[in-house]
C-alpha positions as CSV (number, residue, x, y, z in Angstrom):
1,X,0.0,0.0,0.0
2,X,1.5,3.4,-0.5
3,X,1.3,6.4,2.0
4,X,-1.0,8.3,0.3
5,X,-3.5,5.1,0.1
6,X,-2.8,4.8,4.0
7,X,-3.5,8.4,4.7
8,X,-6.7,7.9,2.6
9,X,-7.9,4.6,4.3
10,X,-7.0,6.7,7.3
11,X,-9.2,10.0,6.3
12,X,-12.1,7.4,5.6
13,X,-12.2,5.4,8.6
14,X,-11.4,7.3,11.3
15,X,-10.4,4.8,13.7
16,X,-7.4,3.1,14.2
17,X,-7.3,0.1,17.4
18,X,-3.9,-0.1,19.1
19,X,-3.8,-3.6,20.2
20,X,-1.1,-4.3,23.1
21,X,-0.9,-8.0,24.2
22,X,1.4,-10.1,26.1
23,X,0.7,-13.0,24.8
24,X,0.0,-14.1,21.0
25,X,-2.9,-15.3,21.9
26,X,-3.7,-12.7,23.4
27,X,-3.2,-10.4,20.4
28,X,-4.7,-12.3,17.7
29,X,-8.0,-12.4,20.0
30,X,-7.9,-8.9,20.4
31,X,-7.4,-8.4,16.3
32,X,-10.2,-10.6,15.2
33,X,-12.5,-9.2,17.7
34,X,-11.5,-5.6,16.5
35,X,-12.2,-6.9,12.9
36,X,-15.5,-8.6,13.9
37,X,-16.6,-5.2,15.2
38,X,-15.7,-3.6,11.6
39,X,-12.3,-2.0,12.6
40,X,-9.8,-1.8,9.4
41,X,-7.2,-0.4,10.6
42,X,-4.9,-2.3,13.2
43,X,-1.8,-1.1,15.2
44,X,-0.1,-3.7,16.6
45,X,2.2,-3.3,19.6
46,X,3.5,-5.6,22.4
47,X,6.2,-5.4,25.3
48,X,7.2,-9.0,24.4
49,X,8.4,-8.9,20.6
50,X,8.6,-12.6,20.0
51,X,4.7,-12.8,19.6
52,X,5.1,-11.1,16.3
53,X,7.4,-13.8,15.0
54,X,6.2,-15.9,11.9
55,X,4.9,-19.0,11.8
């Protein structure tokens, strides 16, 4: 996506979720229920880096 498609997306939807978690689980629960409640836009954050590691 390129920054002026974010800023756009941005401009539309008003809302961004910061989602903190401490656990993977924890974070992916938190995304899909952010989703579920029609959130688009996702900020993703954690005090414990590894959970973002790929699978």
């Amino acid at each position: 996506m390129k920054k002026y498609e974010v800023h756009q997306t941005i401009r539309e939807n008003k809302i961004i979720a910061v989602i903190r978690g401490d656990s993977e689980e924890d974070a992916y629960l938190m995304a899909k229920l952010a989703i579920e409640g029609g959130i688009k836009i996702i900020e993703m954050d954690s005090y414990n880096s590894a959970i973002f590691t790929y699978h």
